[in-house]
C-alpha positions in Angstrom: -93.6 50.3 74.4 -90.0 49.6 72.6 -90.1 50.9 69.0 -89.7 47.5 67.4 -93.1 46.9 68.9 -94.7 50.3 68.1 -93.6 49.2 64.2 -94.9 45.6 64.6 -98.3 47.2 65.2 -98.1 49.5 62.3 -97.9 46.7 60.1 -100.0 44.9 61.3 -102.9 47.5 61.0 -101.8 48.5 57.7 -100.6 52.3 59.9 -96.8 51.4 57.9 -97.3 53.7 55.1 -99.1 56.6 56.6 -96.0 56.9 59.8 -93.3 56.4 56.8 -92.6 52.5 58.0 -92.1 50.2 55.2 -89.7 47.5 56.1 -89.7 45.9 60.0 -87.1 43.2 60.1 -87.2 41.8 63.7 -84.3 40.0 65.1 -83.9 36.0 64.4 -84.3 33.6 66.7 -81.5 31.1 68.0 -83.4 28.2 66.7 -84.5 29.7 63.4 -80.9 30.9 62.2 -77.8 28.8 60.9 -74.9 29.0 58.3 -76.0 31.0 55.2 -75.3 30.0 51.4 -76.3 31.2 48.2 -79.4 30.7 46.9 -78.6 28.0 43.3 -79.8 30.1 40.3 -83.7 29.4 40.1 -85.8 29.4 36.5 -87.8 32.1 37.6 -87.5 33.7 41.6 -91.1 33.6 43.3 -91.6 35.2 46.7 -94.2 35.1 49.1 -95.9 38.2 50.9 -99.3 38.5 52.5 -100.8 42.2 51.7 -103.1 44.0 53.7 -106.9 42.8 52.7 -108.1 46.5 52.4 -105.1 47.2 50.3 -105.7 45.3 47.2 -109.9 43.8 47.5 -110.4 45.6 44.5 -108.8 43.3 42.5 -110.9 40.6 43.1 -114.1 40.5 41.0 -117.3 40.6 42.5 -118.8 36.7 43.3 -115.2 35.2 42.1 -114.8 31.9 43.3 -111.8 32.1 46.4 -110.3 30.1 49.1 -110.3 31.4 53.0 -107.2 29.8 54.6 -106.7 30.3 58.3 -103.4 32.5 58.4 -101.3 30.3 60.6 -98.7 32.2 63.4 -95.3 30.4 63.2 -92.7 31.9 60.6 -92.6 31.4 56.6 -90.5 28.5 55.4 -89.0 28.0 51.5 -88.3 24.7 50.4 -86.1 24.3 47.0 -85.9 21.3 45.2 -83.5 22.6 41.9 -83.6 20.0 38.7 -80.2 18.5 39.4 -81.6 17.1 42.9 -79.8 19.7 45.1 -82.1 20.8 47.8 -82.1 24.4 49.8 -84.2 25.4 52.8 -84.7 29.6 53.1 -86.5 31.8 55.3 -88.7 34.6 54.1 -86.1 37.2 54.7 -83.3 35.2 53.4 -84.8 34.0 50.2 -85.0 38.1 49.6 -81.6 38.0 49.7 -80.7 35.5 47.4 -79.3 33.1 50.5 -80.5 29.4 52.3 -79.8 28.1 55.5 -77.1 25.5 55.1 -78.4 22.1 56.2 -78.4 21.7 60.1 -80.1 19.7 62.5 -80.1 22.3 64.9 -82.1 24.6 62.9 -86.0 24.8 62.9 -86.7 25.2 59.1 -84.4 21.9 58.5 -85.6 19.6 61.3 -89.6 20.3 59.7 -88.1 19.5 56.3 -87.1 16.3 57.8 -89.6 15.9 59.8 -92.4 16.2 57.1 -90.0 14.3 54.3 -91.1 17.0 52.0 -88.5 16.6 49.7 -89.0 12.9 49.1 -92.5 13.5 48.4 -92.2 16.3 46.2 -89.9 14.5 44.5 -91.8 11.4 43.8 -94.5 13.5 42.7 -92.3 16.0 40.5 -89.1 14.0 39.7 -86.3 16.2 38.4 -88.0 19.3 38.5 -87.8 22.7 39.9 -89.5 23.1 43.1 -90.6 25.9 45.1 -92.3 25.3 48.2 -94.0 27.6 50.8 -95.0 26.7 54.0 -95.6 28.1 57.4 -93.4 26.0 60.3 -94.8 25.5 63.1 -94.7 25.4 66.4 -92.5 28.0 66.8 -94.1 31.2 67.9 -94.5 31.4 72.0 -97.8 30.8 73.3 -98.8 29.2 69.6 -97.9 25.2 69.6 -101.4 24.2 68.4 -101.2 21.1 70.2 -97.4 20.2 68.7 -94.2 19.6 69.9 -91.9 22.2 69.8 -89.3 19.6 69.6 -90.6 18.3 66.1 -91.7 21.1 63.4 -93.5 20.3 60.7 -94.6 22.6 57.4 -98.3 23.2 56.7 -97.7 24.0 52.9 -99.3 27.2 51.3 -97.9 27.2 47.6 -96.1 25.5 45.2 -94.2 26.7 42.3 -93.0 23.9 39.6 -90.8 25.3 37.1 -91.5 28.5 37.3 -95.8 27.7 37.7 -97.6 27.7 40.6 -100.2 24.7 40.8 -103.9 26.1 41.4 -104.9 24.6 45.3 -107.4 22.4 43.9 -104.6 21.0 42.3 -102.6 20.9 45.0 -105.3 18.6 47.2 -104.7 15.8 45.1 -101.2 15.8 44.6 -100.4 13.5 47.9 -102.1 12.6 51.3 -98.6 13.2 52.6 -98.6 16.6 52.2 -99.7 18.8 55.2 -101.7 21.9 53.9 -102.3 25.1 55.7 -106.4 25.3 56.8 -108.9 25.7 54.8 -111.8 27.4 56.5 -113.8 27.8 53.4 -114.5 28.3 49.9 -116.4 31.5 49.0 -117.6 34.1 46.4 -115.9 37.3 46.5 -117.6 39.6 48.7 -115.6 42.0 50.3 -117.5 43.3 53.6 -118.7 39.3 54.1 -114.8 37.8 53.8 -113.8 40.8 56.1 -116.4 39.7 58.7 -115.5 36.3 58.6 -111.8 37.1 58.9 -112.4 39.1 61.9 -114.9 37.1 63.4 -112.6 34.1 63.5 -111.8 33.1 67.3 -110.7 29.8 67.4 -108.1 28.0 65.2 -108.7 24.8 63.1 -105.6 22.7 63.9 -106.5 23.2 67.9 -109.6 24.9 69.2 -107.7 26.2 72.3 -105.6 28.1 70.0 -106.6 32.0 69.2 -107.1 32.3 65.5 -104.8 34.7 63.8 -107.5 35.3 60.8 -107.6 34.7 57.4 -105.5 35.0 53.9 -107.7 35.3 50.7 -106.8 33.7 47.2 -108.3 32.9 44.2 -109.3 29.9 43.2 -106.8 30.5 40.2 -103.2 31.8 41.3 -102.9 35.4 39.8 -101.4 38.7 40.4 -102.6 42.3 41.1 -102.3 44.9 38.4 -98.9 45.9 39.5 -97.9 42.7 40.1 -98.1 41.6 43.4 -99.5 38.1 43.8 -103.1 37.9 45.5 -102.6 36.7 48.9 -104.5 39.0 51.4 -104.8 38.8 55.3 -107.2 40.1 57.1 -106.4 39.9 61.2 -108.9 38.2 63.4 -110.5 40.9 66.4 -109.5 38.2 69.1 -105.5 38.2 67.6 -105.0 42.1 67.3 -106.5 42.7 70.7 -104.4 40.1 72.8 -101.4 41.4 70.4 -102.1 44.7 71.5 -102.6 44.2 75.1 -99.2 42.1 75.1 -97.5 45.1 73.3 -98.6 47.2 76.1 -98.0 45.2 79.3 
């Protein structure tokens, strides 16, 4: 096994910490990477991170009301909209850095802006306004196209920040029917050992039933962040994922 997929595991069992692995940046794909340019100054600079589930459940109250997304596998797209109408496009590890892809038609995160027109609805809903917008692109991991072409991404949207606010999902629902959200599987009360069976137990995904489901990310119903911070977005991996992951790692 190579080491960048012995430290691919480690994350994604939570084993990072305990082997002294904190940060696996793999390399970019050709499709995925472009010019860079510098991120516009933003009113306040929200990223996105899903956390290990055993990692931070105790911040969740008992019998909380929360949404169970299905975690989608494709890569993590951020969509800008600034005030003065300039739009950016980012990648998860870009937007750490403060840069955006410059606008391309060759490049993945670009051609699902276009293709989904998110810009032009966001803006007809939220003239003039500060957008940030998360969303996972898809099809772009092999062996993952649930039931799309690869030749025409689109962006199932996980969050939205508006000035500097993130808008509650229930919110989000009703903003426009234009708007391609990630899966919901269900709404639930907080219960720790029940979400974690669910999350595992999940085989199949929502958008395509021939598609192995990657698991689950928890969220309260209300946006919110941990007690040192860190905004409550937890994943828990399905049994089916890690196991084909593992046995891919190994072949």
């Amino acid at each position: 096994m190579q080491n960048f997929e012995v430290a691919s595991k480690c994350l994604l069992y939570g084993a990072s910490a305990k082997l002294g692995i904190y940060k696996y940046e793999p390399p970019v794909p050709q499709h995925l990477a472009g010019e860079v340019e510098a991120l516009k100054t933003l009113i306040v600079k929200i990223q996105h991170d899903c956390e290990q589930f055993g990692i931070y459940a105790d911040q969740f109250v008992e019998d909380e009301p929360v949404y169970l997304f299905e975690k989608i596998h494709g890569t993590q797209g951020v969509f800008i909209q600034h005030s003065d109408g300039t739009q950016q496009v980012s990648s998860k590890g870009l937007f750490k850095k403060d840069l955006c892809v410059k606008e391309s038609d060759h490049n993945t995160y670009w051609r699902a802006a276009k293709n989904s027109a998110i810009f032009s609805v966001l803006n007809d809903i939220f003239p003039r306004q500060e957008i940030i917008a998360f969303g996972e692109v898809i099809p772009v991991q092999s062996g993952y196209n649930y039931g799309l072409n690869p030749s025409k991404p689109e962006i199932l949207v996980f969050r939205i920040i508006v000035n500097g606010k993130e808008i509650p999902f229930e919110e989000l629902q009703k903003l426009s029917n234009k708007i391609k959200y990630v899966p919901l599987v269900k709404q639930d009360l907080f219960n720790g050992e029940r979400i974690l069976k669910i999350g595992k137990k999940l085989k199949h995904s929502i958008l395509d039933e021939n598609q192995i489901a990657e698991g689950i990310v928890v969220s309260p119903q209300f946006p919110r962040q941990a007690s040192d911070g860190t905004p409550l977005y937890l994943k828990v991996i399905s049994d089916k994922y890690a196991k084909v992951e593992d046995e891919e790692a190994i072949s």
